[in-house]
C-alpha positions as CSV (number, residue, x, y, z in Angstrom):
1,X,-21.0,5.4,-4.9
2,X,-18.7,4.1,-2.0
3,X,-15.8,1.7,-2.6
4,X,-15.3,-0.8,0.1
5,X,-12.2,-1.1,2.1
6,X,-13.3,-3.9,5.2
7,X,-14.0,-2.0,8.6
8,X,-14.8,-3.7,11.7
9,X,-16.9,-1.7,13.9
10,X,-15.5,0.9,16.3
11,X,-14.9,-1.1,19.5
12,X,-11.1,-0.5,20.4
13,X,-9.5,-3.8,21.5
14,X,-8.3,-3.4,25.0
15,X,-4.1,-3.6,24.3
16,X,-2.5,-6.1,26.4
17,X,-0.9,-5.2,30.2
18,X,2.7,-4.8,29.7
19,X,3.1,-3.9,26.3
20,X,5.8,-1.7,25.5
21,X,5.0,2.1,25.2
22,X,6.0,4.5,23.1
23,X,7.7,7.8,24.5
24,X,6.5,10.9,22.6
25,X,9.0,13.0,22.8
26,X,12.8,14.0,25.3
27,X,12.7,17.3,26.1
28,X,13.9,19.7,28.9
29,X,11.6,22.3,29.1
30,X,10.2,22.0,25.7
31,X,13.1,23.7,24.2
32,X,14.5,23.7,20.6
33,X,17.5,22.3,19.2
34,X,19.6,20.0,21.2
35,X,16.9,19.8,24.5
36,X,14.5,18.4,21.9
37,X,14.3,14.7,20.3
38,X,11.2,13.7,18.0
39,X,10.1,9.9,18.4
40,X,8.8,9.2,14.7
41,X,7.6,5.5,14.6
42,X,7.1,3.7,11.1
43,X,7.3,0.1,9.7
44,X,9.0,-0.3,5.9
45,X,11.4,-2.1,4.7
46,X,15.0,-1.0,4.1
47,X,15.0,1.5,1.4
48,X,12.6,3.5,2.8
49,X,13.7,3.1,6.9
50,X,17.5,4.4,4.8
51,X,15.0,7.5,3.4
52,X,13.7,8.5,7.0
53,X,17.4,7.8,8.3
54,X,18.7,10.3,6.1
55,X,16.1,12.4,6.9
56,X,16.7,13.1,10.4
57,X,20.6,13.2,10.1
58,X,20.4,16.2,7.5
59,X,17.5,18.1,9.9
60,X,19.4,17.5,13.0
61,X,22.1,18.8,10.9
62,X,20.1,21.9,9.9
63,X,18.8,22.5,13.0
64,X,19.8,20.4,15.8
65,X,16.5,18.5,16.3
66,X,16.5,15.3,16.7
67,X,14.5,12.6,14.9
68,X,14.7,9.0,16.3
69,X,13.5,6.5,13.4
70,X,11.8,4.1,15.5
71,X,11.3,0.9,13.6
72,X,8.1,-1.3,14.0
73,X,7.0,-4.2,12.4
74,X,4.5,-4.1,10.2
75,X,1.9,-6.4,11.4
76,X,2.7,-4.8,15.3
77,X,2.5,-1.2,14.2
78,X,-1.4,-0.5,14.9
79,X,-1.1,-2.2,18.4
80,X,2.0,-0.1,19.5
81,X,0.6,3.1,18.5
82,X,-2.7,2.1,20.0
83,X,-1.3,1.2,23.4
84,X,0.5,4.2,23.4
85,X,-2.7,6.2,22.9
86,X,-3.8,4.8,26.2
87,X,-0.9,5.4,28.0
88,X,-1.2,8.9,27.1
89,X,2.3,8.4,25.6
90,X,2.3,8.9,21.6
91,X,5.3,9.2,19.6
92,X,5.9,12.4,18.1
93,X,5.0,11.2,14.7
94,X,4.3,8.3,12.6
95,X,4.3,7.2,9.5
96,X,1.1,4.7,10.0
97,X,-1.5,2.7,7.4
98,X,-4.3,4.5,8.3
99,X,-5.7,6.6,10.9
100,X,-7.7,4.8,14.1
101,X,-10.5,5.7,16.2
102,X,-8.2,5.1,19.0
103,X,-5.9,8.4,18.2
104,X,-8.0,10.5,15.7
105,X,-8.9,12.9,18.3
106,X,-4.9,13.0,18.9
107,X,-3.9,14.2,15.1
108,X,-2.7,17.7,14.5
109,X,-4.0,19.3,11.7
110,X,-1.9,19.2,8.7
111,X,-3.9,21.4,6.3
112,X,-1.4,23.8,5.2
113,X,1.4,21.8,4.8
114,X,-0.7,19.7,2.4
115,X,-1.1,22.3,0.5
116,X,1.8,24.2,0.6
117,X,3.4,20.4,-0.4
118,X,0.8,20.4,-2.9
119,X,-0.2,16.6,-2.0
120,X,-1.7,15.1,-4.9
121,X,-5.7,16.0,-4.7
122,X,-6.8,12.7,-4.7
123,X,-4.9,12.2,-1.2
124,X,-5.7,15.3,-0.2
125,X,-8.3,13.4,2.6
126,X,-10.6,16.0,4.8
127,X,-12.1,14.7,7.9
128,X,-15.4,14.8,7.5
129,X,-16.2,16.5,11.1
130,X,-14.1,19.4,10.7
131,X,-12.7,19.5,7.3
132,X,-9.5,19.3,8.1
133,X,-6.1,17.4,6.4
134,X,-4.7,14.9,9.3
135,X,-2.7,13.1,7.4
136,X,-0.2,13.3,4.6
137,X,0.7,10.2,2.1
138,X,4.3,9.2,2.2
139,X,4.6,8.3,-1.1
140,X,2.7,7.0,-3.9
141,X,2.0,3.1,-4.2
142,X,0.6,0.8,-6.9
143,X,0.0,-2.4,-8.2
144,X,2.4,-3.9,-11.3
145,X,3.6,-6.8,-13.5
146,X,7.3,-8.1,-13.2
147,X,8.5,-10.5,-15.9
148,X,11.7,-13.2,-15.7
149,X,12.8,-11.3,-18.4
150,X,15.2,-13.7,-18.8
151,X,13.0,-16.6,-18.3
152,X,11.2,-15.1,-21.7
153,X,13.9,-14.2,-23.9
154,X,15.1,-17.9,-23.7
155,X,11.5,-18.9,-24.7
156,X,11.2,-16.1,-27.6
157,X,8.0,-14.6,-26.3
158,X,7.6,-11.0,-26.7
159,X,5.5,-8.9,-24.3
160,X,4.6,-5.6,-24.1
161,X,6.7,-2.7,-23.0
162,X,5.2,0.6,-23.0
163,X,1.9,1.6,-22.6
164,X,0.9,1.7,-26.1
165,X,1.1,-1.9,-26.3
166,X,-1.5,-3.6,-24.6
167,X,-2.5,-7.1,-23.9
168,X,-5.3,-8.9,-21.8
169,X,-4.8,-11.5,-18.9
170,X,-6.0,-14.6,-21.6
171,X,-2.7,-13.3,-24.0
172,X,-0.8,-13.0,-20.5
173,X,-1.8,-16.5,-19.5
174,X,-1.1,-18.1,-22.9
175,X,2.1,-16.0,-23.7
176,X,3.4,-17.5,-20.1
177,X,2.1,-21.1,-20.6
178,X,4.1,-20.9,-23.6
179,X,7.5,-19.6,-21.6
180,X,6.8,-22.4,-19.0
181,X,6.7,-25.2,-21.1
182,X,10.1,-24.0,-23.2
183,X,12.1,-23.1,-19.8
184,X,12.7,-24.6,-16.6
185,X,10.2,-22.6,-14.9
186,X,7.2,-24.0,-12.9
187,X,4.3,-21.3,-13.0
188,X,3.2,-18.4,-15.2
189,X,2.7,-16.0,-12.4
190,X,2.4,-15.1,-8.8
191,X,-0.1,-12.9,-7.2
192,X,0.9,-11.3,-3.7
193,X,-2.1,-12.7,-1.1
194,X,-3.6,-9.1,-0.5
195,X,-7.0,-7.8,-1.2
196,X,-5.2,-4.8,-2.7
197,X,-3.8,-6.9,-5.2
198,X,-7.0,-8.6,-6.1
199,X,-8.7,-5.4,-6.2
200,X,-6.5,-4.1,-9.0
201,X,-7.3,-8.0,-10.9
202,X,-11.3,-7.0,-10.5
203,X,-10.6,-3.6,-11.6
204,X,-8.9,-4.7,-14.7
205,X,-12.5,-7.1,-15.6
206,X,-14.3,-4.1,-15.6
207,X,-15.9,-4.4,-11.7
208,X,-15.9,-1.5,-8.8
209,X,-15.3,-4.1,-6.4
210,X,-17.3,-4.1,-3.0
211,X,-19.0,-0.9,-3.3
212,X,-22.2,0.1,-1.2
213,X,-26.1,-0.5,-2.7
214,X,-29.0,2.0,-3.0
215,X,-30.1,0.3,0.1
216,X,-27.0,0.8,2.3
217,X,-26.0,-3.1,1.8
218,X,-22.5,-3.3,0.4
219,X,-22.0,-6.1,-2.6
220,X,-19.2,-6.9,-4.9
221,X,-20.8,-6.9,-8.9
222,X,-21.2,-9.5,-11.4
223,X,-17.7,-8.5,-12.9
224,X,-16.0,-8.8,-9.7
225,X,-17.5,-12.5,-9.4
226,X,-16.4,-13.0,-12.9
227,X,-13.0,-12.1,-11.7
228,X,-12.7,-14.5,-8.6
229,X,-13.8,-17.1,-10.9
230,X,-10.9,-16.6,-13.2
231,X,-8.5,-16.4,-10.4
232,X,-9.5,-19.8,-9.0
233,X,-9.0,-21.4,-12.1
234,X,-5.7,-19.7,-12.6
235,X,-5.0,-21.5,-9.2
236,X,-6.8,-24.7,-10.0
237,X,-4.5,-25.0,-13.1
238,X,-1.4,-25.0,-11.7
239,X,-0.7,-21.9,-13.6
240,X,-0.2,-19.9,-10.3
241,X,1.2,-21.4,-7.4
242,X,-1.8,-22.4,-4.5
243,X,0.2,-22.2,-1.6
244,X,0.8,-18.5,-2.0
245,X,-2.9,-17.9,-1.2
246,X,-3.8,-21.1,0.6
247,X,-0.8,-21.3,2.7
248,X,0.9,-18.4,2.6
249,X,4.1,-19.0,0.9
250,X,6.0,-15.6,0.2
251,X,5.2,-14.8,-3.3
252,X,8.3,-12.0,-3.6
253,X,10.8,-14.8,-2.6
254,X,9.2,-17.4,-5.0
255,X,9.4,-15.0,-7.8
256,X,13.2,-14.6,-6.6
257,X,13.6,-18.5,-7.4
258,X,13.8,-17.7,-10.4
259,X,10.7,-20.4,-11.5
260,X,7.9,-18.0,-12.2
261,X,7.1,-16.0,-15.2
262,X,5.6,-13.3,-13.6
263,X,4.8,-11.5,-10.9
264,X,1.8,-9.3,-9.9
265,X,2.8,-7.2,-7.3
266,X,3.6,-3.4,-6.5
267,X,6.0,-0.4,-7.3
268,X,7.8,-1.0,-3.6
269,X,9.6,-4.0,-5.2
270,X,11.6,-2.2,-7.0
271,X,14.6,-1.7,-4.9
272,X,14.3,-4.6,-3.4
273,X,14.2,-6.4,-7.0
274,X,17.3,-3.7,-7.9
275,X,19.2,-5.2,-4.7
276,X,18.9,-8.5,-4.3
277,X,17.7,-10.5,-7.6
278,X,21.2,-12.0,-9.1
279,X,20.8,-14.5,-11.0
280,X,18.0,-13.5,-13.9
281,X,17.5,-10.1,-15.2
282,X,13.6,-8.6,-14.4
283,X,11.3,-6.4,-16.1
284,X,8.5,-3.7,-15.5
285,X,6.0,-4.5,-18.1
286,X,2.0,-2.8,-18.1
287,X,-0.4,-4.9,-16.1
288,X,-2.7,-7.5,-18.7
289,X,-6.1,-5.9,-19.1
290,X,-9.6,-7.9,-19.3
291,X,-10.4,-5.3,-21.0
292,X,-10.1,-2.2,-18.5
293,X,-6.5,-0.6,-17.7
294,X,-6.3,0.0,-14.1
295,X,-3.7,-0.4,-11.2
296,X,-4.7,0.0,-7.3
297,X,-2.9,2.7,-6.1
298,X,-3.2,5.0,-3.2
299,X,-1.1,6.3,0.1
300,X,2.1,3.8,0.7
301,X,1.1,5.1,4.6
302,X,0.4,8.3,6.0
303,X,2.2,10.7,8.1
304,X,0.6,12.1,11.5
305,X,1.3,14.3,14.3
306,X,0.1,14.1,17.5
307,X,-1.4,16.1,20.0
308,X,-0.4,16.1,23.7
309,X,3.6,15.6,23.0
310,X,4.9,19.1,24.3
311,X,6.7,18.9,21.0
312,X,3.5,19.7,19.1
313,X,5.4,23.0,16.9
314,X,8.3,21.6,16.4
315,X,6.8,17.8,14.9
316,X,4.9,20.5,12.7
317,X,8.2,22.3,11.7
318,X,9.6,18.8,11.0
319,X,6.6,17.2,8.7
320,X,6.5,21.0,7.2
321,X,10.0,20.3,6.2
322,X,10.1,17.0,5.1
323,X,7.6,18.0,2.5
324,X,10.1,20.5,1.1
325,X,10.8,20.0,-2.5
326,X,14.4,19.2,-2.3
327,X,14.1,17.0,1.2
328,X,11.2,15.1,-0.2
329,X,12.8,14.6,-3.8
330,X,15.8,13.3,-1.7
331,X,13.7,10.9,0.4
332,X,12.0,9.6,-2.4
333,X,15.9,8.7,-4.7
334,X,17.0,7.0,-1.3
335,X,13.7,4.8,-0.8
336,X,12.9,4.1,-4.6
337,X,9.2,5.6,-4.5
338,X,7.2,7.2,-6.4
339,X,5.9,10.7,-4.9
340,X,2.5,11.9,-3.4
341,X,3.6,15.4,-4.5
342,X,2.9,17.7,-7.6
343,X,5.2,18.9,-9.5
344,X,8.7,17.4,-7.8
345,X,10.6,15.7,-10.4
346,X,12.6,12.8,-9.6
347,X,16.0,11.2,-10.9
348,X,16.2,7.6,-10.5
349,X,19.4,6.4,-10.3
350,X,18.2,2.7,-12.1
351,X,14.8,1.5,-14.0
352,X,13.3,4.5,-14.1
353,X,11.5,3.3,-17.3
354,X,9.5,1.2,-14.1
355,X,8.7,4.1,-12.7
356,X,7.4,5.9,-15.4
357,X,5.8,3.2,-16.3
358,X,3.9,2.7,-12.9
359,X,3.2,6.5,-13.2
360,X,1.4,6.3,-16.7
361,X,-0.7,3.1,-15.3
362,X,-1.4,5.1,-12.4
363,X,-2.8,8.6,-14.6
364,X,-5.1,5.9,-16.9
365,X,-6.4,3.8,-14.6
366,X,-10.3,4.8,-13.3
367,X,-11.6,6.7,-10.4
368,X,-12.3,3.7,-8.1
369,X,-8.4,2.9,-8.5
370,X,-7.4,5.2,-5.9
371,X,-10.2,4.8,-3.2
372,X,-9.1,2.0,-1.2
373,X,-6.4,4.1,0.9
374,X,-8.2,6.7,1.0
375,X,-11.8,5.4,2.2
376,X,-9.7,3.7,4.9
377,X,-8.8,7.1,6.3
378,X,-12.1,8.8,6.2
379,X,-13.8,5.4,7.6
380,X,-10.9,5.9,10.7
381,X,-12.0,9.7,11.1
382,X,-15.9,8.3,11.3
383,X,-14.9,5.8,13.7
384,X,-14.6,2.6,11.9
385,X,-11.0,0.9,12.2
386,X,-9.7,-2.0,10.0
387,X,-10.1,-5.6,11.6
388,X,-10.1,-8.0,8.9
389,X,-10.7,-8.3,4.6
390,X,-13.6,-10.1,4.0
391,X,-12.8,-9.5,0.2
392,X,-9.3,-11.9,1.0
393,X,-10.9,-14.2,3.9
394,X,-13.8,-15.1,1.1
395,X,-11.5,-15.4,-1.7
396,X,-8.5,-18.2,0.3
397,X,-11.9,-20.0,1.5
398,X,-12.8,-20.1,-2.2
399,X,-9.4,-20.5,-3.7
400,X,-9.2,-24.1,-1.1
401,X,-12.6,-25.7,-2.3
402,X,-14.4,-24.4,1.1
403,X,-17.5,-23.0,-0.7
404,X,-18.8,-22.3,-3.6
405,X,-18.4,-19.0,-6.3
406,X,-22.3,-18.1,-4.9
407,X,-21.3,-18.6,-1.8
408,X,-17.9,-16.6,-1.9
409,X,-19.7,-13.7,-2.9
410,X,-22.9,-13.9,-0.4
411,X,-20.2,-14.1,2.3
412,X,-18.2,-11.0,1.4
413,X,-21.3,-9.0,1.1
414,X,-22.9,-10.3,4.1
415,X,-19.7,-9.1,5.8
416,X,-18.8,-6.3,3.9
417,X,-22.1,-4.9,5.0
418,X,-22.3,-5.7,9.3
419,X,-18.9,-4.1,9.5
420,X,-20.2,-1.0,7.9
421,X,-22.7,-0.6,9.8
């Protein structure tokens, strides 16, 4: 059975005249050391642009490469790299969400460096064509729960703190009505508006999500309806904030007001949490369960290398590199991540009860937790490229009184199913 990330179909959106192009590579004469300088474009926030930073000063170091960190934002990442595809004028290197129909011919293959870097096997993605690794997770991300652990304490409500202890999402919901109505805060949780956040909430009601029929349609299952329904009325309630969803409020920044209970979100919020929350102490508690235990995890992005540089061996001796044990242990302190690797062991400086924690959700959760990421990639080698989420389109229309539950659902499957095709 397939798992559903949305795919448009594989027309390649002309990029607009005059938008800025990416060099590949400086070189004179395709020499090493100093004559060389590897463009390696990526989009992240701090921590981790700080992890590729330190990266590149400690190789050029080592051997006089250099690395320019080219920082993109996020949402203008797939259009850069695609204009620069047809320009004939890709970077070196980038660290990018997925792969795309417009460069896939470009990637260099990346097979023995995933296994010399023994990737984790489930990221281990072949290209279907050729069987060939093209791309190489970052790091490893997942869904979580953050508390206002301070927000709590002053109510007197326990929660659970280790695995062992479980609860479901009706104890969650009555646990933080119950911390609302003794404190000054105004909702029992926040939910980042992302379908890879609602994934892991279907996933924990027992459904596969969107996944594809005996007939080839694609469909999201009773449980996953069941799901949705219990979101809206979480929203309906007043127990989540609507504007998150319906208007797209940032939900990290109103968890940062210090007015909400909880927050479902990811591992990446970490540093950000360890740097710039002040004024209330936070918590890394396991994710409610209704009744299954599951995160959504996958590839935080994925690292390629492209063909047609005149850099082509020496972006291999970098990415080769990187994956070193002690380079990528270092990479993954700096940025606060959790790794893609086996058996590299790494020292948090802070929490790093959260990140065992997020790594104990991650080895219990079920199969179709880690597919999203990496059905996204083998969908880009086939020639399908991301457009929009269905799964998140359906759900705000929902979630704002637009249509129906029936209705919801027809529509994502309906969807799900032409851009499959």
């Amino acid at each position: 059975m397939k798992s559903s990330r949305t795919i448009r179909s594989a027309t390649i959106i002309a990029a607009a005249v005059g938008a800025l192009v990416l060099a590949g590579c400086s070189s004179s004469g395709g020499g090493g050391g100093d004559d060389v300088t590897l463009e390696f474009v990526q989009s992240g926030d701090a921590a981790q642009g700080g992890g590729y930073a330190m990266l590149a000063k400690k190789y050029e170091k080592e051997t006089g490469v250099k690395v320019k960190v080219v920082e993109v934002p996020s949402d203008d990442l797939r259009t850069r790299l695609r204009t620069a595809s047809q320009a004939n004028d890709l970077p070196a290197l980038a660290a990018a969400p997925d792969a795309d129909p417009a460069w896939t011919d470009r990637m260099l293959d990346l097979t023995d460096i995933a296994a010399d870097a023994k990737i984790v096997p489930a990221l281990r993605v072949e290209d279907p064509e050729d069987g060939k690794v093209k791309a190489l997770p970052t790091t490893l991300t997942g869904v979580g729960m953050f508390l206002n652990k301070t927000l709590w304490d002053e109510a007197g409500v326990e929660y659970p703190t280790s695995l062992d202890q479980k609860w479901t999402w009706d104890e969650y919901v009555q646990k933080a009505t119950e911390v609302v109505d003794k404190t000054d805060a105004e909702f029992g949780a926040v939910v980042d508006s992302s379908a890879h956040r609602l994934r892991a909430f279907m996933f924990e009601f027992g459904s596969k999500g969107v996944t594809e029929q005996s007939d080839g349609t694609w469909a999201l299952d009773s449980e996953g309806a069941k799901a949705l329904e219990y979101f809206k009325k979480l929203n309906d309630d007043g127990f989540m904030p609507k504007a998150v969803w319906a208007a797209g409020d940032d939900p990290s920044a109103t968890f940062k007001s210090g007015r909400v209970a909880g927050y479902m979100s990811g591992v990446w919020q970490i540093a950000d949490f360890q740097a710039n929350i002040k004024d209330f102490d936070w918590i890394s508690v396991p994710l409610p369960q209704q009744p299954v235990r599951s995160t959504n995890y996958g590839a935080a992005s994925w690292i390629v290398a492209y063909d047609g540089t005149g850099v082509e061996k020496q972006t291999l001796d970098f990415v080769k590199w990187m994956y070193q044990p002690e380079n990528y242990k270092e990479y993954c302190e700096i940025s606060g991540c959790l790794p893609a690797v086996e058996d590299v062991d790494i020292t948090y400086k802070d929490d790093a009860y959260a990140f065992d924690l997020y790594n104990g959700e991650i080895a219990a959760s079920p199969e179709i937790a880690a597919r999203q990421t990496v059905d996204g990639l083998k969908n880009s080698y086939t020639g399908l490229a991301i457009d929009s989420e269905p799964l998140k389109d359906e759900t705000v229309k929902y979630l704002n009184g637009e249509q129906t539950l029936e209705q919801t659902v027809t529509a994502i499957n309906t969807i799900s199913t032409e851009q499959m095709k």
